[in-house]
C-alpha positions in Angstrom: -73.9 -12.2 228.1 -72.1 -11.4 231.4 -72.3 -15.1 232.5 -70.1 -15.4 228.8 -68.0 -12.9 229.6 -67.2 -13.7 233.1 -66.0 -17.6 231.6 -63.9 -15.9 229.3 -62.2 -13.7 231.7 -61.5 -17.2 234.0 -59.7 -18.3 231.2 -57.2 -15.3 230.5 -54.6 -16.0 231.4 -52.8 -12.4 231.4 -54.0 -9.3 233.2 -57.4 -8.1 231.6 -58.1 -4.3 231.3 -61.7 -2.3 232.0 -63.4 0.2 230.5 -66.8 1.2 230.0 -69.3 3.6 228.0 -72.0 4.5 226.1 -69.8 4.9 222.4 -72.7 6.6 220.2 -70.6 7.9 217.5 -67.6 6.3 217.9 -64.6 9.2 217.6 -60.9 9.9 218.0 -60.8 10.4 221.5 -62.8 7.2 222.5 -60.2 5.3 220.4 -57.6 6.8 222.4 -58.8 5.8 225.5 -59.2 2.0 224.4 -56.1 1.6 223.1 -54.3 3.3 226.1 -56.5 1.4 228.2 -55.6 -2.0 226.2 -51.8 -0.8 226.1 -52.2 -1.8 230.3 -53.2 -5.6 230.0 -52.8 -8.4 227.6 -56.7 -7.8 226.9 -59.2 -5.5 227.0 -63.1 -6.0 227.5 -65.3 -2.8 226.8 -68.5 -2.7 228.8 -71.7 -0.8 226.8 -74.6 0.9 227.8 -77.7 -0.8 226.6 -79.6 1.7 224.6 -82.7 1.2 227.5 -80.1 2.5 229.8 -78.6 5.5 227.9 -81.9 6.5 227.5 -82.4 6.7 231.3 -79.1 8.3 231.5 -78.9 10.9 228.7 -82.5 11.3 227.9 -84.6 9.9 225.1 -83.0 11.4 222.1 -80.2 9.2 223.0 -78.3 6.9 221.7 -77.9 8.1 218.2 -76.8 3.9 216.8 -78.5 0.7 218.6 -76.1 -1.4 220.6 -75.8 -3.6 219.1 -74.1 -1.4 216.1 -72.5 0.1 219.0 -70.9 -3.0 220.5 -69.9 -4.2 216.4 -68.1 -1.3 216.0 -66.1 -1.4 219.3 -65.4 -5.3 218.4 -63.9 -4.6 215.4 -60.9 -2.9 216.9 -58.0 -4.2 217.2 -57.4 -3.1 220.6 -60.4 -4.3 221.9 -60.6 -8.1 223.2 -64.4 -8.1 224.3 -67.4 -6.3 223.9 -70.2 -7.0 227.0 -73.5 -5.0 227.1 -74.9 -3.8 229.8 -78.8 -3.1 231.0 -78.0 -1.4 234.2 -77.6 2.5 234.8 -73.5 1.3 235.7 -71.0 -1.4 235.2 -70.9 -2.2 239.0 -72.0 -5.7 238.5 -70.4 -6.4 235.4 -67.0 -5.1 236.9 -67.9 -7.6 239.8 -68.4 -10.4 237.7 -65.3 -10.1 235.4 -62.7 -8.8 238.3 -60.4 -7.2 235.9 -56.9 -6.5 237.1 -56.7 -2.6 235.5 -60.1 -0.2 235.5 -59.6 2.9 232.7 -61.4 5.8 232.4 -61.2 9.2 230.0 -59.8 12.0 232.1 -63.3 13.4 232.8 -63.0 10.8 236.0 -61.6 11.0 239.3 -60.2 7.9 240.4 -62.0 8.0 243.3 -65.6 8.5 240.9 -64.4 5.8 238.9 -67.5 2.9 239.6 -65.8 -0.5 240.3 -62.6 1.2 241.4 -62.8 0.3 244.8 -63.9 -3.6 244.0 -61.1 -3.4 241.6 -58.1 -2.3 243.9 -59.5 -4.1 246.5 -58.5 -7.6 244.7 -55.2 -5.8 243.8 -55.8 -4.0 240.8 -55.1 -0.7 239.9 -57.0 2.5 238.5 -55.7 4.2 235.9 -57.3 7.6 234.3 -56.4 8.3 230.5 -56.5 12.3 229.3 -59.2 13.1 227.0 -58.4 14.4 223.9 -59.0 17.6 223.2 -62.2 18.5 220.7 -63.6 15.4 220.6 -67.1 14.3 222.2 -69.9 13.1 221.3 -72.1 15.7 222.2 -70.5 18.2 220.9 -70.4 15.7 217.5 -74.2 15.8 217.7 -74.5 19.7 218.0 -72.4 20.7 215.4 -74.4 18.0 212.9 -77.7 19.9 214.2 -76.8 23.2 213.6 -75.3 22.6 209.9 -78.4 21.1 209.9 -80.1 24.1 211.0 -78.1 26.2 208.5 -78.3 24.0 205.5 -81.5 25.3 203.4 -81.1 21.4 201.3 
């Protein structure tokens, strides 16, 4: 898949945006960040967590959808160019491969925190850190549909 997506990056012809992420329940604010993050480039490429690797990173009640559901629903935006998923614990390697010109990130990041951000600038690229919009995560999706669970006697 990154071999794919690597050829299809030599291709573009345009600058090509970055951003990466797990995605379980896709919400407003991760749609905000794609599309600002595709609103710097003529195309955007979305790296995923594979759901072996969320697991290591957020524990084994995680991810709530597969990703391949995961990497379907981020495809059918229209903001979104490519979808490329990813087995390691970061995109570091994927980022590598594709050598995009613009890195985006929710405001949760530092630029400096950002991984790829140095490989990225170093080839001339730029960093560029999107606010997050405010009440919307994915944890906090997850707790309030366990506690109406909690509450709900049906």
């Amino acid at each position: 898949m990154r071999d794919a997506a690597a050829a299809w990056r030599r291709e573009r012809r345009g600058p090509v945006a970055f951003t990466n992420g797990v995605f379980d329940l896709l919400h407003r604010g991760h749609v905000d960040v794609l599309c600002a993050a595709r609103s710097e480039a003529d195309a955007l490429v979305v790296g995923v967590n594979s759901d072996a690797s969320v697991r290591r990173l957020k524990g084994s009640g995680r991810p709530v959808r597969g990703h391949d559901e995961r990497a379907f629903l981020l495809g059918a935006l229209e903001c979104v160019d490519a979808v490329v998923v990813f087995d390691e614990d970061t995109p570091l390697d994927l980022v590598r491969a594709l050598r995009p010109d613009v890195i985006v990130k929710g405001g949760d990041y530092a630029p400096d925190a950002v991984i790829g951000a140095h490989d990225v600038v170093a080839h001339g690229g730029r960093v560029v850190i999107v606010p997050l919009t405010s009440g919307y995560s994915t944890t906090g999706t997850i707790a309030r549909v366990i506690g109406e669970r909690c509450q709900d006697p049906a």
